[in-house]
C-alpha positions, 0 to 999 in steps of 0.5 A: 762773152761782155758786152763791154770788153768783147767786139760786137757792135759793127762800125765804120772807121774813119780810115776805112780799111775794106775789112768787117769791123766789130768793136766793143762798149768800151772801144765805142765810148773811149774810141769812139772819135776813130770810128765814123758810124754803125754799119748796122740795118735800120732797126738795129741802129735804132734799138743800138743808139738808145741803147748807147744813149741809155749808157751815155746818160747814166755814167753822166747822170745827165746832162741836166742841162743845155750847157751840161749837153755842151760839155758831154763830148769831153766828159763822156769817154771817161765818164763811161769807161769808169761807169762801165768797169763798175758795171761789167758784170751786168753786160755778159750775156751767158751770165749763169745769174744775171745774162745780159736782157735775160732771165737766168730762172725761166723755165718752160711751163709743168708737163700739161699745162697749157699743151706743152710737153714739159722736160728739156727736149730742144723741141721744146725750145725756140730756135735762135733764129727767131730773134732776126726777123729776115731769117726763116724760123720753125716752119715758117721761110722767107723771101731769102732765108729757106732753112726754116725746116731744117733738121739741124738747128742754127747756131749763132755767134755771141756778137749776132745773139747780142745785137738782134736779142737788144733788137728783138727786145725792142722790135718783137711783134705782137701774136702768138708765143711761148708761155714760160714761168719764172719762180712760179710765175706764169708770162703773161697773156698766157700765150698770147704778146704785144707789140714791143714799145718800138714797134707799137706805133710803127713811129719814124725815130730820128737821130742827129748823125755827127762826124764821128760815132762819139759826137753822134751818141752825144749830139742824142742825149737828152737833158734831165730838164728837157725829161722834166718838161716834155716826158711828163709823167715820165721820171729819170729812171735808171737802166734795167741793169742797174735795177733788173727786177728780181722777181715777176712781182718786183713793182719797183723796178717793174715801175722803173723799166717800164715807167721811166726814161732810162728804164724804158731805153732798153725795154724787156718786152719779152722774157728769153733765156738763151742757150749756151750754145746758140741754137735755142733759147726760152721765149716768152711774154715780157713786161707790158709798156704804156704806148702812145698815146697812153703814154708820152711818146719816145723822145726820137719820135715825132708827134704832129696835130692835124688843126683840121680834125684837132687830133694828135698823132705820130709821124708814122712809116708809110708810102709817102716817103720820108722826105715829104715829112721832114719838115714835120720833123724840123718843126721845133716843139715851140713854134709847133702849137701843141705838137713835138719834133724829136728832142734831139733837134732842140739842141742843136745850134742853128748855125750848125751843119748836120745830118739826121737819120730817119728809119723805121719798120713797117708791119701789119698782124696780116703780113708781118714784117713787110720792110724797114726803110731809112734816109739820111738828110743833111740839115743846112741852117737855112732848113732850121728857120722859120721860112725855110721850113715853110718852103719846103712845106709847101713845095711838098705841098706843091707837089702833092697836088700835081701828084693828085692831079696825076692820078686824076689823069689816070683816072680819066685815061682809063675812063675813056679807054674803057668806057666802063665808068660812063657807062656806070654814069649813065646807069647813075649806079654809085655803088658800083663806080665808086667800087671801080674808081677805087680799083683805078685809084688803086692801078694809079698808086701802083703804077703812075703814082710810085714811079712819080715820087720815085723821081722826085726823091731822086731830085730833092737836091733841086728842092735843097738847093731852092732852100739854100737859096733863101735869103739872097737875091730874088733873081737866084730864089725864083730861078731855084723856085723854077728848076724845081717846079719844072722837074716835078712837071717832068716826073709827072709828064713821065709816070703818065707816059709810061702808064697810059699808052698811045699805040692804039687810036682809042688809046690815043683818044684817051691820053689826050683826055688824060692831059687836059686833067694833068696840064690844061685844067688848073686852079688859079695857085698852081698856074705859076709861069713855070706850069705854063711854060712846062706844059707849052714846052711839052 
């Protein structure tokens, strides 16, 4: 199978058909106006799109700059047709010399070293299975995969191979694995792995999505000078296949691929050699990748500064929801003081209209690969100013607070109805009330605390809508303003009906407690007429 003529990457037409669609390299670059978008599920579509930007940007050899960024749309599909016939040969992916991400020469390791058997036995090998993370591999089931155990190995078709080999390059964990040894030369960390650089940081990535999959990879390219200026020490670089390292001591396109833009898009993290047949391959430690911040983060990435602690960090997937952070996204990388927002947003226009894709993956070394999440947002000009992206702010702010009060409420009803924190009062012993505060917090987040933000993402329309209202008459901002406030009230108002009961008297006690946190006592800034209103409605 090539990667360049064999359908394998899942699409969306314009013209949906209700049929599964694959199409191949050169069907995304020189068709690529037909189809709409990846069908494909978070991770892939990140370790897909760098993978395409990689391609894009070498057959342009840029852009260099902001007006070579321009024109990329109408030079693009020729300019990659013609770079991807020169290079086809280095796209096949059971290629008996150069396979695709592969390594044509590993081996496992000499009988007796390092307590394996040695030989050809397919008990010796990984199944192909280990490449999807939602599959169950070896002795090991998942949630909705129990063929872990099974005697018959797996077989995989060539278009699943490629797609998760590319995003298990990218996204492979850190832990125990297979020792492998290529010319002579023993994997790394004898058994032992680290995360792949898209997982390290467990970073969100942000992509510009556009009409059309072509005008998507282009709206994500990036320009030589933005690499110049923002990715120091980071050079040019070139794809691994243009320079694929020959041996384990290859230091110049080792230095490439792992020190470089171009060489780091399509990352060799792990050294794997894949059967013919598609049931088993040869798994190992690959080249070790500078993270951050060691190294300067991915361009899709979005690094932020905490003024309080003068500390730099990524934008990371967590509980919070996407949407709390999107204006950390939206901050350009000057008006930010210190921080960057992902590179591709610099070079949208401010006038435009567009949307941005925003995903990771969560994963601990205690739970492994828990969950992958996106959300799609669409950026109308008003959100890319100054004032809108201070608006948004600090609604999120706003709702942050009645978030914390919520919990705050909680708190208080699980105080009275239990009586277990006064009494810890009264016995003035801290340990053991800041242990028991912890578990209501805790009951809070799970319970109150999920079902509120759960509510306002459904509403973000509401807080959009306040946005757009910027910059026409004042009577149309505060009623948007009012609209918002008052159903963050409401979602508060139910999270804590649903979690605090009233059946009983004492419950009732309680409850009433509780709403005096939520409602009655507030500071002088959050007691707008729209908070008043709302309360004395409910």
């Amino acid at each position: 199978m090539n990667l360049v003529t064999d359908a394998w990457v899942p699409i969306l037409k314009l013209k949906l058909d209700g049929k599964p669609n694959l199409a191949s390299l050169r069907q995304i670059f020189v068709e690529g106006n037909q189809y709409a978008d990846l069908a494909v599920r978070p991770h892939e579509r990140i370790a897909l799109m760098r993978f395409l930007i990689c391609i894009a940007q070498a057959a342009l050899d840029g852009p260099k700059n902001i007006q070579d960024w321009d024109a990329a749309p109408e030079r693009l599909p020729e300019a990659a047709d013609s770079y991807l016939f020169k290079c086809q040969q280095s796209f096949s992916l059971f290629d008996s010399d150069l396979p695709f991400l592969q390594i044509a020469g590993l081996r496992k390791p000499l009988k007796g070293k390092i307590g394996t058997k040695g030989g050809d036995a397919v008990n010796d090998f990984n199944p192909t299975s280990k490449l999807d993370f939602a599959l169950a591999s070896q002795h090991n089931s998942t949630l909705f995969d129990h063929e872990a155990s099974s005697i018959f190995p797996r077989s995989f078709s060539p278009p699943w191979i490629a797609r998760n080999l590319l995003t298990f390059q990218n996204f492979s964990s850190s832990g125990r694995i297979g020792v492998a040894s290529w010319k002579n030369t023993e994997s790394q960390g004898g058994g032992s792995s680290q995360a792949a650089p898209c997982l390290k940081n467990l970073s969100l990535h942000t992509f510009v999505r556009k009409a059309t999959l072509l005008n998507t990879v282009c709206a994500n390219l990036v320009t030589k000078k933005q690499v110049a200026n923002y990715l120091q020490p980071c050079q040019w670089g070139k794809p691994i296949w243009e320079q694929f390292p020959k041996s384990p001591n290859d230091s110049s396109a080792i230095a490439n691929l792992t020190g470089t833009y171009l060489g780091r898009l399509v990352p060799l993290s792990r050294w794997i050699k894949i059967h013919s047949q598609g049931d088993h391959m040869i798994l190992a430690n690959g080249f070790s990748y500078l993270t951050y911040p060691d190294f300067p983060a991915e361009c899709t990435t979005t690094e932020i500064v905490n003024k309080g602690k003068n500390e730099r960090s990524l934008l990371k997937v967590d509980d919070k929801g996407i949407w709390r952070q999107l204006h950390a996204i939206l901050v350009k990388y000057a008006r930010q003081k210190g921080g960057r927002s992902p590179l591709c947003i610099e070079n949208q226009s401010e006038n435009d209209t567009y949307d941005i894709w925003v995903g990771g993956i969560s994963w601990s070394s205690e739970g492994g690969y828990i969950d992958v999440l996106e959300s799609v947002y669409k950026i109308v000009p008003e959100l890319k100013t100054d004032v809108g992206v201070a608006t948004y702010e600090q609604e999120v702010l706003y709702a942050n607070r009645i978030g914390s009060r919520l919990s705050a409420a909680v708190r208080e009803y699980r105080k009275h109805l239990d009586g277990e924190l006064a009494k810890i009062d009264q016995e003035k012993n801290k340990k053991r009330k800041r242990e028991l505060s912890q578990t209501l917090e805790r009951i809070a987040s799970a319970t109150a605390g999920k079902h509120f933000w759960t509510s306002l993402e459904r509403l973000l329309p509401l807080l959009m809508a306040h946005v757009q209202s910027l910059g026409t008459t004042v009577e149309v901002v505060k009623s948007s303003a009012s609209d918002w406030r008052k159903a963050v009230h409401a979602a508060a108002l139910d999270a804590y009906r649903i979690t605090c009961g009233q059946e009983t008297c004492r419950q009732m006690r309680a409850f009433a407690m509780g709403w005096d946190k939520l409602f009655v006592t507030q500071t002088h800034n959050d007691t707008s007429d729209n908070a008043k209103s709302e309360a004395a409605e409910e």
